[in-house]
C-alpha positions as CSV (number, residue, x, y, z in Angstrom):
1,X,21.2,-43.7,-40.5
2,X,21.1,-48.0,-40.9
3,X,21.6,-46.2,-45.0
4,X,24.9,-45.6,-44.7
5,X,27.7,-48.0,-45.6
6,X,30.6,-48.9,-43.0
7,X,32.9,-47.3,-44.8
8,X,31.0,-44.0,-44.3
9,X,30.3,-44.4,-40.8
10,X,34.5,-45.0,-40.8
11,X,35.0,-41.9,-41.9
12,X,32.7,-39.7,-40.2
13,X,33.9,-40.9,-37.0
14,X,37.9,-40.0,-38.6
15,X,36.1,-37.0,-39.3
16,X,34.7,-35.7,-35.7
17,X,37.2,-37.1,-33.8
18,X,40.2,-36.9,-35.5
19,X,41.2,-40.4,-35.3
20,X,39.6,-44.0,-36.4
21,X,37.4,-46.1,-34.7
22,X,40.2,-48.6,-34.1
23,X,42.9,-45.9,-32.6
24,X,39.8,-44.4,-30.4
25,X,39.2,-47.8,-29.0
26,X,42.7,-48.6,-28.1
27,X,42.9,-45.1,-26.3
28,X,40.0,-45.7,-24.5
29,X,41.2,-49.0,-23.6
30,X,44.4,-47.3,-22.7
31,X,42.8,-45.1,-20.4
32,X,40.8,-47.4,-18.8
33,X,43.8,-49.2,-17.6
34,X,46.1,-46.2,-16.3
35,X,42.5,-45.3,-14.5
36,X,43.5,-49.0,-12.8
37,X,47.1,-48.4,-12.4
38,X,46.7,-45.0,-10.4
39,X,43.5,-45.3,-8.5
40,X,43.6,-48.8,-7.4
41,X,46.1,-50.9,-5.7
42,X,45.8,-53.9,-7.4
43,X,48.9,-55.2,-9.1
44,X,50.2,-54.3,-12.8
45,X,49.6,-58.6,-13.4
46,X,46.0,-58.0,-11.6
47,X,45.3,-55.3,-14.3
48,X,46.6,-56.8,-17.1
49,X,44.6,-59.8,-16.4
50,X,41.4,-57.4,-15.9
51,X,42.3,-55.6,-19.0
52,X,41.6,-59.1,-21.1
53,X,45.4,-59.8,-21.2
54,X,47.0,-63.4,-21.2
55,X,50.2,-62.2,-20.2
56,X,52.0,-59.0,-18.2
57,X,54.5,-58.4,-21.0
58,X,51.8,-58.2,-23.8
59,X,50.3,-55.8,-21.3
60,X,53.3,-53.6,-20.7
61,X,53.9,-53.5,-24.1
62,X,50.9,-51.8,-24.8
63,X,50.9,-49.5,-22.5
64,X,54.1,-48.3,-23.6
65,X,53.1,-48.1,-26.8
66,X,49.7,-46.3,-26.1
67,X,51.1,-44.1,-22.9
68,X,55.0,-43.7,-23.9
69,X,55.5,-44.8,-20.4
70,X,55.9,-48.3,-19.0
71,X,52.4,-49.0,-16.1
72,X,55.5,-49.0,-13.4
73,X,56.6,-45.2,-14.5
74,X,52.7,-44.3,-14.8
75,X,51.7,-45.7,-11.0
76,X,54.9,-44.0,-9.9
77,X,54.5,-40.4,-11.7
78,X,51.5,-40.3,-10.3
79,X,52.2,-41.3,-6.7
80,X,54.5,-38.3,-7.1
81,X,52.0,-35.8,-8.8
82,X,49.6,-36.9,-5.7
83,X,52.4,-36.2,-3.2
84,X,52.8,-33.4,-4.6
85,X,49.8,-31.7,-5.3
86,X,49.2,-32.6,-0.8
87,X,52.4,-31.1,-0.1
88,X,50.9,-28.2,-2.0
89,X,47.4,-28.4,0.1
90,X,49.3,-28.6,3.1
91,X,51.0,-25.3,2.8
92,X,47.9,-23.4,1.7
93,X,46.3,-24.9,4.7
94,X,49.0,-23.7,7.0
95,X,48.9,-20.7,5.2
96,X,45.6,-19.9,6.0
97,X,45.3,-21.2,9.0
98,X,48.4,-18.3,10.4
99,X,46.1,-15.9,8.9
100,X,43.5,-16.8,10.8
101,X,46.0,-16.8,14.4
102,X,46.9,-13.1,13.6
């Protein structure tokens, strides 16, 4: 309701989602850039500069801070968890595909 103050707004939203409006927005922002980093090619500098940042240090530095990982370790986990998760496919497929042979 346009009744209710800011501060009660503040803490409903603490309130369903755990967390303040500030904290969710940062997360979100967070998320939006590892979304970046792992589904896009573009450079770290590229996305921090997409992100709103002036500089690649500010950038990385938040990250860090928001992820516990730097957007080098995050690009590169992921490259692995993708490798992975083909090298898993792969099998499966060659799996059923001698099933299919006998």
């Amino acid at each position: 309701s346009s009744d209710m103050s800011n501060r009660q707004k503040r803490r409903i939203i603490r309130q369903v989602h755990g967390d303040g409006f500030r904290s969710l927005a940062l997360k979100a922002r967070a998320e939006q850039a590892v979304a970046l980093l792992t589904q896009t090619g573009t450079s770290i500098g590229d996305v921090a500069e997409m992100m709103g940042y002036a500089d690649e240090r500010s950038f990385r530095r938040f990250i860090l801070n928001q992820t516990g990982r730097s957007p080098s370790e995050i690009r590169r986990i992921d490259s692995q968890e993708q490798s992975e998760s083909l090298s898993r496919l792969r099998s499966q497929l060659e799996n059923v595909t001698r099933m299919l042979e006998i």
